[in-house]
C-alpha positions as CSV (number, residue, x, y, z in Angstrom):
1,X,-37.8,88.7,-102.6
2,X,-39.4,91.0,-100.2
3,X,-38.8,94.7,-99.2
4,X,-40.3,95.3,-95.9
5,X,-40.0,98.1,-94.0
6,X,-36.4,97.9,-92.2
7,X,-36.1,99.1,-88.5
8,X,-35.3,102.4,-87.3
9,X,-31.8,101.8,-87.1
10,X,-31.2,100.6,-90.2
11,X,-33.3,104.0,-91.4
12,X,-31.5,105.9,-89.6
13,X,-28.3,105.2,-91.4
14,X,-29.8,106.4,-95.0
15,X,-28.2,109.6,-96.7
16,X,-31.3,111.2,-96.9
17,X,-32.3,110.9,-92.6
18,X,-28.4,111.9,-92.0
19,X,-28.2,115.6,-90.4
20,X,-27.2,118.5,-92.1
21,X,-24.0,120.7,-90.7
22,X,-24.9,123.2,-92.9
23,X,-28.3,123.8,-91.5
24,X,-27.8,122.8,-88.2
25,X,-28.4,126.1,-86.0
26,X,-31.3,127.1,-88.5
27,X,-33.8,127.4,-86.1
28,X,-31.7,130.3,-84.7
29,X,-31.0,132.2,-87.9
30,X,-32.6,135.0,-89.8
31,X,-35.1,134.9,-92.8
32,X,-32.4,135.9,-95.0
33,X,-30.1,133.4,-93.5
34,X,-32.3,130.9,-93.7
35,X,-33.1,131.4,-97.5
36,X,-29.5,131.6,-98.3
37,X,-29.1,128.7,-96.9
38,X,-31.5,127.2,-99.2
39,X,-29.5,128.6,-102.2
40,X,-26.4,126.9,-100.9
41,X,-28.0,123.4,-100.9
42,X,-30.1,123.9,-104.0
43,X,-27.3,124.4,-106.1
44,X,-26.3,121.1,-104.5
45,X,-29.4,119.2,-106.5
46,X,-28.1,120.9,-109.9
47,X,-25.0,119.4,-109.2
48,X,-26.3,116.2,-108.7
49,X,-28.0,115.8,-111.2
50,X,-25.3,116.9,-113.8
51,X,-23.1,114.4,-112.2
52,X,-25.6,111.4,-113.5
53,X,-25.4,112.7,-117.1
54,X,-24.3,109.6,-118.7
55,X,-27.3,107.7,-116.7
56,X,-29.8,110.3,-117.8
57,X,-29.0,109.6,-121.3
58,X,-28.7,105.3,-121.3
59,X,-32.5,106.0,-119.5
60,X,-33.8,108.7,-122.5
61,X,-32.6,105.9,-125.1
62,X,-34.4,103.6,-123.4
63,X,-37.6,105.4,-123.0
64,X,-37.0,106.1,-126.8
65,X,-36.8,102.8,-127.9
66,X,-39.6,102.2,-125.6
67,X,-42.0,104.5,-127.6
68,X,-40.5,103.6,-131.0
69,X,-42.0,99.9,-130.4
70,X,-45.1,100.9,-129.1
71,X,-44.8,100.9,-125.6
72,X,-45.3,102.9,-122.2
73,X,-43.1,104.8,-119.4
74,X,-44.8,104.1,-116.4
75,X,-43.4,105.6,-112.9
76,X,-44.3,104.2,-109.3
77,X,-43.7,106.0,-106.8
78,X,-45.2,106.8,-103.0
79,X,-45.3,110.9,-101.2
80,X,-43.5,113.1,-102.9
81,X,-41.9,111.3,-105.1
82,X,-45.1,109.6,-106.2
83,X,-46.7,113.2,-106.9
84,X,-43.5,114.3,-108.8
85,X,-44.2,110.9,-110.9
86,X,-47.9,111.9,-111.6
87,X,-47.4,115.4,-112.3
88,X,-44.6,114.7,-114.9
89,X,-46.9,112.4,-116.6
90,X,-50.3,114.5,-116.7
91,X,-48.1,117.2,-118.2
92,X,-47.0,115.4,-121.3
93,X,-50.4,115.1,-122.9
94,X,-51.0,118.9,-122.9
95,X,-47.5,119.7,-123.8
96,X,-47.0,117.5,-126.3
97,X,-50.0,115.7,-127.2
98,X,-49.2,112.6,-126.5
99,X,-51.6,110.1,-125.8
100,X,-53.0,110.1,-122.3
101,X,-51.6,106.3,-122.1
102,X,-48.4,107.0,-122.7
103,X,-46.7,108.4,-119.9
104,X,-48.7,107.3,-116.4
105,X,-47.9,108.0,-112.7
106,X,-48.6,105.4,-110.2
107,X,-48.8,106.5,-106.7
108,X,-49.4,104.3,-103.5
109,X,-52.4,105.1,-102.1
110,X,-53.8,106.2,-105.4
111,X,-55.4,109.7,-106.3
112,X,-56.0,110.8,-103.0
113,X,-52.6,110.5,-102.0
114,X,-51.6,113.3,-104.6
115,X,-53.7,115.9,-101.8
116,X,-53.5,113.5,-99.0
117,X,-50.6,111.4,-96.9
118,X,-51.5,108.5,-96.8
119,X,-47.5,107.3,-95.9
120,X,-48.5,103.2,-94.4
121,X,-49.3,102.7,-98.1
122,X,-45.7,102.9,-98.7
123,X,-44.7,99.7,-96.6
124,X,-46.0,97.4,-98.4
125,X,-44.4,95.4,-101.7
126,X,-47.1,93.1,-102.4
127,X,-49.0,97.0,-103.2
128,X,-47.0,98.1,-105.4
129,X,-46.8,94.4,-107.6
130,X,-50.4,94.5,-107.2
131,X,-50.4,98.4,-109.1
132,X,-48.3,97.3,-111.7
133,X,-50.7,94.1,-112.6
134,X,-53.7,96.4,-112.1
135,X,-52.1,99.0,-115.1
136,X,-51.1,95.6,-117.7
137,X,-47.5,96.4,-117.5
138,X,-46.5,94.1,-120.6
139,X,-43.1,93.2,-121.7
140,X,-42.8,96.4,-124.0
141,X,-43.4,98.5,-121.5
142,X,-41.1,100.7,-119.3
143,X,-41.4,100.9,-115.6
144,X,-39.3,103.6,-113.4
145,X,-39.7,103.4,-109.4
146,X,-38.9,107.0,-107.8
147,X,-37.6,106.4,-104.5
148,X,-35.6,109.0,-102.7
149,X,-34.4,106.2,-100.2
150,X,-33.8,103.5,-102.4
151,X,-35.6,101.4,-99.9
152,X,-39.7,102.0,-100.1
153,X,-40.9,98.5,-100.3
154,X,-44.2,99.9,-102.4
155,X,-41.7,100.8,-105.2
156,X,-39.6,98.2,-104.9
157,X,-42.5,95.3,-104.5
158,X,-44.0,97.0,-108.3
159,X,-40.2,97.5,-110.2
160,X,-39.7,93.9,-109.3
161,X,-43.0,92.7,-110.2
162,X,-42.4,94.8,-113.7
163,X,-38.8,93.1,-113.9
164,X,-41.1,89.3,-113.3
165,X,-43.5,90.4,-116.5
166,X,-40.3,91.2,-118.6
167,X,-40.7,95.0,-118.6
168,X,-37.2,97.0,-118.6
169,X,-36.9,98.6,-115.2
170,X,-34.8,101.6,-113.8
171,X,-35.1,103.3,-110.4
172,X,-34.2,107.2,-109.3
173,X,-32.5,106.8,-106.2
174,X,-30.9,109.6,-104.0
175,X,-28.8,107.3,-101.6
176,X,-26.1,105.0,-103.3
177,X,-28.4,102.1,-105.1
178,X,-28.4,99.0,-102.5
179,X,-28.2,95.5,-103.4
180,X,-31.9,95.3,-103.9
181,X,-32.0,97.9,-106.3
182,X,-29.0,96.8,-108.4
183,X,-30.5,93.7,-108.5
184,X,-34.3,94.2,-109.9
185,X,-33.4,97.8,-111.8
186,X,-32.2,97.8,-115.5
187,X,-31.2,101.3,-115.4
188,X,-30.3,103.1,-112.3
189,X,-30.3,107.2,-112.2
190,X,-28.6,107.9,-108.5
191,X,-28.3,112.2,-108.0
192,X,-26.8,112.3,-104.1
193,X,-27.7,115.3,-102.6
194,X,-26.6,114.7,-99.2
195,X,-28.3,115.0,-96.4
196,X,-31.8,117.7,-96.4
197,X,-31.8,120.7,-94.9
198,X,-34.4,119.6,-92.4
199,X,-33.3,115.7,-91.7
200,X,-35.3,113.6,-93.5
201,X,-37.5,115.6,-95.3
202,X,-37.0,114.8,-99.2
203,X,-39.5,116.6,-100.5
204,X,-36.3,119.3,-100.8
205,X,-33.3,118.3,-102.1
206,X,-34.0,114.7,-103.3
207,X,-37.8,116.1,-104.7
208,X,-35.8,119.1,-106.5
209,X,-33.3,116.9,-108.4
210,X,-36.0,114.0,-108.8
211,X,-38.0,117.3,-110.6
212,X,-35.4,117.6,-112.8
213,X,-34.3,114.7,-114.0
214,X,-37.9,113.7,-115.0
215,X,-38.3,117.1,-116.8
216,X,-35.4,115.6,-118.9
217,X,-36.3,112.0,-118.9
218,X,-40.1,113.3,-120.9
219,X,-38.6,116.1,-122.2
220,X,-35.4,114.7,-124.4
221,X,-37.7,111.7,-125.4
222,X,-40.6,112.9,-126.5
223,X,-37.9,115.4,-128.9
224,X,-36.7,112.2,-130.2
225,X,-40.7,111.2,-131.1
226,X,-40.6,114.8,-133.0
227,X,-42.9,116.7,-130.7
228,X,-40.9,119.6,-130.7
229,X,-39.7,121.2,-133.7
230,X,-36.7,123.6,-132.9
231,X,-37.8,124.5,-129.4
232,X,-41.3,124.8,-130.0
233,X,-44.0,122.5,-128.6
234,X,-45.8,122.1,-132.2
235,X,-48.0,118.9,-130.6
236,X,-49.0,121.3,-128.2
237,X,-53.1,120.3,-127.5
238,X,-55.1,123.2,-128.7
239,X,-57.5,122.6,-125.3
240,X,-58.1,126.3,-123.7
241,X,-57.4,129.6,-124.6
242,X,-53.2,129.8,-123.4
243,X,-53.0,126.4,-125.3
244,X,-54.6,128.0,-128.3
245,X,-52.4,131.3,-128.2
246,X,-49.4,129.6,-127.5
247,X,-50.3,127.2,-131.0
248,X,-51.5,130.2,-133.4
249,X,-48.2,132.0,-132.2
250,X,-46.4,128.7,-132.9
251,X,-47.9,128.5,-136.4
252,X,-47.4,132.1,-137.1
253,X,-43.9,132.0,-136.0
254,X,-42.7,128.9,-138.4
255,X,-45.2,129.9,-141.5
256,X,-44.7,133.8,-141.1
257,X,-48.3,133.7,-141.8
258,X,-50.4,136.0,-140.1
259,X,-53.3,135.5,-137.4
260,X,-56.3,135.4,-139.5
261,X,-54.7,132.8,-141.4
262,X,-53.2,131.1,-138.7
263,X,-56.9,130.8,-136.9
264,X,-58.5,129.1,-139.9
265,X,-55.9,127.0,-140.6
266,X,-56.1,125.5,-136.9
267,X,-59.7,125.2,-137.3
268,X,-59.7,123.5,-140.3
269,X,-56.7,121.1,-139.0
270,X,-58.9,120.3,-135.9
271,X,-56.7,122.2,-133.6
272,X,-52.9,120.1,-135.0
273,X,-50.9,122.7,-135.1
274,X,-48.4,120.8,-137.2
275,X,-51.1,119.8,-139.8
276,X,-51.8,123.2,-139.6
277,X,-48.7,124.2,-140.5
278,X,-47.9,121.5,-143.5
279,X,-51.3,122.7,-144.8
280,X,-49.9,126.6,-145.0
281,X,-46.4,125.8,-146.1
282,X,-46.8,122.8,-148.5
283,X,-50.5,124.6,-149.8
284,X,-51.9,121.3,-149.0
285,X,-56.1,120.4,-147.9
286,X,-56.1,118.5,-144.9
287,X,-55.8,114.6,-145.5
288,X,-53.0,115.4,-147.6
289,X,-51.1,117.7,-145.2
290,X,-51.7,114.4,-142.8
291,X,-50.3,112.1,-144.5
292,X,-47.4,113.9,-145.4
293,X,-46.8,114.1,-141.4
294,X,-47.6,110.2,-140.9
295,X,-45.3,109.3,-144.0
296,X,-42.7,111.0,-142.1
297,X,-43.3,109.5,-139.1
298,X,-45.0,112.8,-137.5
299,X,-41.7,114.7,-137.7
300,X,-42.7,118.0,-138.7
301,X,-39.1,118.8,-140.2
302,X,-38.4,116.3,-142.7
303,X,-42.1,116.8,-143.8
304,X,-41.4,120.6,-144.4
305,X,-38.5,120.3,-146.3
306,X,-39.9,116.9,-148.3
């Protein structure tokens, strides 16, 4: 199977290049009509979104079963919906320590497409099959295309080569899912936001509600790996001086220890925050305050109150 680039006819029939009644004077209209204008299709996105609750969740469990056997969330996408797929991965790490491996962004036309269009990239299939041998994809892995058109044939060419190696597969779509997506994706997550404000141009409503269901997708599953504890980041990496606050407040907030003990606790936990907290609740050293967390699968709860 093959996804090349379909004519402009066939484009032209897509949800996402359809006009917009709503904004269809706005060249003529004010500032302030032009920004409530925005607030009227924004809310749009929200709605979206909501509407693919029950697809959001089937996609978290699988991301979470994912992880649990030791596999990756990979996402492949090209323009904006290949820099949404970057930057939700490059945040993870930071935010909740996870490895660097375990969440990746693939983008066509690689890292200088995330400051630069490079758009041809996009058209071809036998790319984006080519990315997802070049990042061994295995069988436990999981691979998400983002593809506001449900058509790209760079995203389409790499879920179906990740479908071929035995990955599971799911695609974020903002058009109903066509018969080639139905076909090669596991797990299809379809917001419709209508047609853009300005035709075409999905880096607005189909790149706000793309936003938001990958700040879920990471978000609920890396909960379910226990990297949040309540509704505080407490894998947070220690790396510069916000990071650091944001930990010694975290530690100070669940021990109801104060800063002086909080900072030696962190240094002596080489910056783990959760060790560090084990080590001030449970008046453990170190390796012991570890191994309680690994014997409890890293979930800081279960080891507090073991």
């Amino acid at each position: 199977m093959t996804f090349r680039s379909t004519n402009p006819v066939n484009l032209g029939k897509l949800l996402t290049e359809q006009k917009n009644q709503s904004s269809a004077d706005i060249d003529l209209k004010s500032t302030a009509e032009i920004v409530q204008i925005f607030h009227q299709e924004d809310r749009t996105a929200l709605a979206a979104v909501e509407a693919e609750t029950d697809a959001i969740v089937t996609v978290v469990e699988a991301i979470t079963a994912t992880f649990s056997s030791g596999g990756r969330l990979f996402y492949i996408g090209a323009g904006t919906s290949g820099r949404l797929g970057v930057l939700d991965a490059s945040e993870c790490p930071p935010t909740f320590g996870s490895a660097p491996d375990m969440v990746q962004g693939i983008i066509a036309g690689g890292d200088v497409a995330l400051r630069n269009s490079i758009e041809a990239e996009e058209d071809q299939d036998e790319t984006g099959a080519r990315a997802i041998r070049e990042h061994n994809i295995t069988d436990l892995d999981l691979v998400i295309g983002i593809a506001s058109s449900g058509r790209t044939p760079y995203v389409l060419g790499g879920v179906m080569e990740a479908k071929k190696i035995g990955a599971k597969t799911a695609i974020i779509c903002c058009t109903p899912p066509n018969n080639n997506v139905q076909e090669i994706a596991d797990y299809i997550i379809a917001p419709i936001v209508g047609p853009e404000i300005i035709a075409g141009s999905t880096r607005l409503k189909s790149g706000t509600a793309t936003k938001l269901v990958l700040n879920i997708l990471t978000t609920a599953s890396m909960i379910q790996q226990g990297k949040v504890y309540g509704n505080l980041m407490v894998d947070v990496k220690a790396s510069n001086q916000k990071m650091t606050d944001r930990a010694l407040r975290i530690i100070m907030d669940i021990t109801e220890c104060d800063l002086a003990t909080a900072k030696q606790k962190l240094i002596e936990a080489d910056g783990r925050a959760k060790v560090a907290i084990i080590m001030i609740t449970k008046k453990l050293n170190k390796e012991n305050a570890m191994q309680l967390l690994e014997n409890h699968n890293g979930f800081l709860r279960p080891a507090l109150h073991h």
